[in-house]
Every structure is written in structure tokens, then in C-alpha cells.
TORMAR-789209 format. One line per field, with one value per atom (N, C-alpha, C, O): x, y, z; atom name; residue in one letter; residue number from 1. Coordinates in steps of 0.05 Angstrom, whole numbers, plus 32768, in hexadecimal, padded with zeros to 4 digits. Atoms other than C-alpha are relative to their C-alpha. Layout:
xx c(X,...)
yy c(Y,...)
zz c(Z,...)
at c(CA,...)
aa c(a,...)
i c(NUM,...)
//
This chain:
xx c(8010,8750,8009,7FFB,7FF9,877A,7FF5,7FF1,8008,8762,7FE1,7FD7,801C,871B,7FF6,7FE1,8007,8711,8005,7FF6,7FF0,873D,7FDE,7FCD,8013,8707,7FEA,7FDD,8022,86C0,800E,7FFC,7FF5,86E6,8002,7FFA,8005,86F0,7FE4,7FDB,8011,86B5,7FE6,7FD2,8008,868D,8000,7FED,7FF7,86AF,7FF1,7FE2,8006,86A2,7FE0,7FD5,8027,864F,7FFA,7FE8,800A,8651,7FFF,7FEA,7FFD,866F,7FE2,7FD0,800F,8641,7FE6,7FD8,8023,85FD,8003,7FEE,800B,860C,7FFC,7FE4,800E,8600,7FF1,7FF4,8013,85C9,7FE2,7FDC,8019,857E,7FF3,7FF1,800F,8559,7FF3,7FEA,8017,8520,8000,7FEE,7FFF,8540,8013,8027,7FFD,8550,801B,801F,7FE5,859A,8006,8012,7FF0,85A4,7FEA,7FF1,800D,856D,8019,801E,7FF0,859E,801A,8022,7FE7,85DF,7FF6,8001,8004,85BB,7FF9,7FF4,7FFF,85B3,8015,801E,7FE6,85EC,801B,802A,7FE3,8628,7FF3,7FE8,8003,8610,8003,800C,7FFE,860F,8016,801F,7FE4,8656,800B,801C,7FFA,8665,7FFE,8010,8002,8647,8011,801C,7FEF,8669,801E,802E,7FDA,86AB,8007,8020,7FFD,86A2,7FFA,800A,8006,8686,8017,801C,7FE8,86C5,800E,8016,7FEB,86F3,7FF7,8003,800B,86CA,7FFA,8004,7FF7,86C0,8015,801A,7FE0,8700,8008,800B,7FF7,8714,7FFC,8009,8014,86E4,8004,8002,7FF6,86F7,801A,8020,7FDE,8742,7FFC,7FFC,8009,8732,7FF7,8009,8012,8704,8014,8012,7FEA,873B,8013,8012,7FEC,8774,7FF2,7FFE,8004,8750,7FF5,7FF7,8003,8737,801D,8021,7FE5,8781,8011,8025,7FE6,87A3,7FE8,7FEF,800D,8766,7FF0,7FF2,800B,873B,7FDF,7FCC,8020,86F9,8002,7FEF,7FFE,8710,7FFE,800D,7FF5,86F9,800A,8006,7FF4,8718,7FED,7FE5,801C,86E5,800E,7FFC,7FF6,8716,8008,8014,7FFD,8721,7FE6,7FE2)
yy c(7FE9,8849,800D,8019,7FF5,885C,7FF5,8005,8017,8823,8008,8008,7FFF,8833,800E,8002,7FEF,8863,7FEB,7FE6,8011,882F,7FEE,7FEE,8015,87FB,8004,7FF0,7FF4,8823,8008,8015,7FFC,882F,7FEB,7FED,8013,87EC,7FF3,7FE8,8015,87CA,8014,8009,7FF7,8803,7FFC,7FFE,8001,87F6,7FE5,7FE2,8015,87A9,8000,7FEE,7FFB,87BF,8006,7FFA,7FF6,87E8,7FE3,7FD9,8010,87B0,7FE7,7FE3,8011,877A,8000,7FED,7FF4,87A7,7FF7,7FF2,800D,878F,7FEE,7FF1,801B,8746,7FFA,7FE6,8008,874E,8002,8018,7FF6,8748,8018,801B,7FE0,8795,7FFB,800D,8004,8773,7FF8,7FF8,8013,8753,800D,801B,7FF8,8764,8009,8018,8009,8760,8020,8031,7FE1,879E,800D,8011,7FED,87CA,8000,8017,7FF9,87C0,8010,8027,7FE8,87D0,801D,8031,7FE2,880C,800F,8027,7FEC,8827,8006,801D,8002,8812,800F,801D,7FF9,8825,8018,800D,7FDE,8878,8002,8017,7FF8,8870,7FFD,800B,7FFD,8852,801A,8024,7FE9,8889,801D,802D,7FF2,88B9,8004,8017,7FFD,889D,800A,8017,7FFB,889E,8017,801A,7FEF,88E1,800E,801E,7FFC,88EE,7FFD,800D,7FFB,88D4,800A,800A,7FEB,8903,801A,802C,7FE0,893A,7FF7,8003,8006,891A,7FFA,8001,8002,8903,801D,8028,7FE2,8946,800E,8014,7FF0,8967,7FF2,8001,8002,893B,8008,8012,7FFD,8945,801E,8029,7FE1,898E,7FFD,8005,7FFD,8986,7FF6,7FFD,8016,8958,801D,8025,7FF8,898B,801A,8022,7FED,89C4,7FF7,8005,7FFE,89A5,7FFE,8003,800B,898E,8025,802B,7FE3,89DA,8017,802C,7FF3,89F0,801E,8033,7FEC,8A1D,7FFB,8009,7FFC,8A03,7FFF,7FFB,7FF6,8A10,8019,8029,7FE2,8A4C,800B,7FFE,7FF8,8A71,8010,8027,7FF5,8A81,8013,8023,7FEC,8AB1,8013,8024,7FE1,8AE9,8007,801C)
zz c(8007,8821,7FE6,7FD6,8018,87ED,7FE7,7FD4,8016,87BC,7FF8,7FE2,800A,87C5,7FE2,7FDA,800E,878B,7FEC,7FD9,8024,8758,8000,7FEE,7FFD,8772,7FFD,7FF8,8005,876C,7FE1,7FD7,801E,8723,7FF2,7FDB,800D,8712,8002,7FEE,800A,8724,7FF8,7FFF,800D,8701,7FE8,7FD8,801F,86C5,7FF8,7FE5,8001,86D5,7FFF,7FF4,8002,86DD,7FE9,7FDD,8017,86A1,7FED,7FE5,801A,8670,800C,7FFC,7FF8,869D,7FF6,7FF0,800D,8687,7FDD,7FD1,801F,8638,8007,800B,7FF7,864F,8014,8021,7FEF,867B,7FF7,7FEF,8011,8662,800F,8027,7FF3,8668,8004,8012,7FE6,8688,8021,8031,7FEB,86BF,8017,8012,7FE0,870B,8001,8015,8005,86FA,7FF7,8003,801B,86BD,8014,7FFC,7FFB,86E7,8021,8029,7FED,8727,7FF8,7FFD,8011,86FC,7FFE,8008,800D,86DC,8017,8014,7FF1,8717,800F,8014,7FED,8741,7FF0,7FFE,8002,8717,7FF8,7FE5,7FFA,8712,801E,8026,7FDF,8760,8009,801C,7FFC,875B,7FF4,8003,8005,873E,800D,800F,7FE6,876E,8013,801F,7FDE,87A3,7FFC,8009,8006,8781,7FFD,7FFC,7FFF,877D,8021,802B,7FE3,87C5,8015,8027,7FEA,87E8,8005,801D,7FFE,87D8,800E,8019,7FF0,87F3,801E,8030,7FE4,8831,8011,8028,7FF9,8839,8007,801D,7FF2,8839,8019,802D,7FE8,8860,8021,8034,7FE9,889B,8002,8017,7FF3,889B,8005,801B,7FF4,8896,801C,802B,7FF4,88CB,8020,8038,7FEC,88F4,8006,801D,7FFF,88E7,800C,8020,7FF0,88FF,8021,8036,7FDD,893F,8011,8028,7FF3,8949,8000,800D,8002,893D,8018,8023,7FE5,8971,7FF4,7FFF,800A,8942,8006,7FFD,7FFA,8960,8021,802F,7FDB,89AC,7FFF,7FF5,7FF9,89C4,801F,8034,7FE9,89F8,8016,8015,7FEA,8A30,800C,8013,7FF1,8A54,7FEC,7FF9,8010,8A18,7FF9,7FED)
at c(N,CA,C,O,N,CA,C,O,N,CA,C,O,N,CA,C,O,N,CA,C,O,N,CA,C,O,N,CA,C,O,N,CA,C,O,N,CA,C,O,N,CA,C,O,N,CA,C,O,N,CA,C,O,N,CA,C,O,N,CA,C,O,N,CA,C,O,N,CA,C,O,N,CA,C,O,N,CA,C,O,N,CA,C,O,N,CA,C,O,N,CA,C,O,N,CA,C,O,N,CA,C,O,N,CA,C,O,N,CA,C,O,N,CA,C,O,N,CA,C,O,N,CA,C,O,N,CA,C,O,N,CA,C,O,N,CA,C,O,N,CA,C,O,N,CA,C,O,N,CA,C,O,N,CA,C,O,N,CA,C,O,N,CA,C,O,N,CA,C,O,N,CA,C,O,N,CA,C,O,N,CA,C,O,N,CA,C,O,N,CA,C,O,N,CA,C,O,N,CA,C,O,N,CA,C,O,N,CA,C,O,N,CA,C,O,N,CA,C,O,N,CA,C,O,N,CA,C,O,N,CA,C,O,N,CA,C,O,N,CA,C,O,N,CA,C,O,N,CA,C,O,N,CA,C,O,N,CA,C,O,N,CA,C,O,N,CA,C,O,N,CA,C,O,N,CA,C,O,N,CA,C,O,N,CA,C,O,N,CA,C,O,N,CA,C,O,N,CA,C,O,N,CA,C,O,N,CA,C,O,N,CA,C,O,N,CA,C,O)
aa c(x,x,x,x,x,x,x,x,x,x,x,x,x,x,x,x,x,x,x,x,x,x,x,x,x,x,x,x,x,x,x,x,x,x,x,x,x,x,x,x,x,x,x,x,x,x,x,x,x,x,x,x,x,x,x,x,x,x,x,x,x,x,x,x,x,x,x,x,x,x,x,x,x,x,x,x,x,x,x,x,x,x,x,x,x,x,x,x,x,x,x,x,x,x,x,x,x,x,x,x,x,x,x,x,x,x,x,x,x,x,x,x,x,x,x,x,x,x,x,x,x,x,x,x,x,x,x,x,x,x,x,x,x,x,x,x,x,x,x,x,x,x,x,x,x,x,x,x,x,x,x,x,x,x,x,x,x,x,x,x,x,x,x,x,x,x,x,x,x,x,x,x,x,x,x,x,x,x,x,x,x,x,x,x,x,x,x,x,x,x,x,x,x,x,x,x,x,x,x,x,x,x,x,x,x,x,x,x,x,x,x,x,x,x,x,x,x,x,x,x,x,x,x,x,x,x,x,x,x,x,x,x,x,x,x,x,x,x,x,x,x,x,x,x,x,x,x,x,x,x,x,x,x,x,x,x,x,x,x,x,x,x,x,x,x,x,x,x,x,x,x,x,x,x,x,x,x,x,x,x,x,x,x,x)
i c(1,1,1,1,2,2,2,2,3,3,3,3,4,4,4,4,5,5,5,5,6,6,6,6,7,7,7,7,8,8,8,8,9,9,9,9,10,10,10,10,11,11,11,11,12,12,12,12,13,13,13,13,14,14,14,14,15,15,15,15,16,16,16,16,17,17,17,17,18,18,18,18,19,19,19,19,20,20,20,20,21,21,21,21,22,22,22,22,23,23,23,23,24,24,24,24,25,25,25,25,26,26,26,26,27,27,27,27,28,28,28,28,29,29,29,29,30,30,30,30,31,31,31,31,32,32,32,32,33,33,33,33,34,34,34,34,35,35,35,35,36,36,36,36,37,37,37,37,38,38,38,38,39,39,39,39,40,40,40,40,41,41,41,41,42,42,42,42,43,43,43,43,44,44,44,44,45,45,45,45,46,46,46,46,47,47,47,47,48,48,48,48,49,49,49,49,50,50,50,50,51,51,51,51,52,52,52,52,53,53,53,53,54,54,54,54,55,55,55,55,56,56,56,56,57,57,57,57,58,58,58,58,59,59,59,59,60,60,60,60,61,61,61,61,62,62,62,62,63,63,63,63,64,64,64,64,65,65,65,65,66,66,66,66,67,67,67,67,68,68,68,68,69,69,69,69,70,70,70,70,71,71,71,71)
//
């Protein structure tokens, strides 16, 4: 899990340089041009989810979404 980020980073890099040698008419450079902005997306997207569960973890574990039916 840790790796993921290096790896949606490299083969971005590997899409970008790939789009100069691909012809702009063809099925190929219109997949790149779209795909590596979405790697990018995501590569930004995980960190905020990531988070948002451990938060999400650490408070069910310290008992801040139990409520107490008897007070």
C-alpha cells in the first residue's frame, strides 16, 4: 500500500512520454489522454480516503460512536 502512489507516478510519467509516440488519431493517444489526468486523480484521491478511514477506524475503536442508552 505504501508503493501505490510511487507506481500511479511512474506509469503516468511512462503515459505522458508514451503520448509523443502515439498517432493523435488513434484509439491508443485518445486512451492515454484521458487516462493519465485520471491517474492523477486517483493519486490524489487516496490519501484522503486513506485517511478518512483510519479516522473513521480510530474513533470507532476509542468508542465515540457508542452511545450510552442509560444516561
Amino acid at each position: 500500500m505504501k508503493q501505490l502512489p510511487n507506481i500511479i507516478t511512474l506509469l503516468r510519467i511512462a503515459g505522458s512520454f508514451s503520448l509523443l509516440f502515439c498517432d493523435v488519431a488513434g484509439v491508443t493517444f485518445l486512451l492515454l489522454f484521458i487516462g493519465v489526468p485520471l491517474m492523477l486523480y486517483l493519486e490524489s484521491i487516496i490519501p484522503i480516503v486513506f485517511i478518512a478511514v483510519l479516522a473513521t477506524f480510530a474513533a470507532v475503536q476509542e468508542g465515540h460512536f457508542i452511545r450510552n442508552v442509560n444516561s
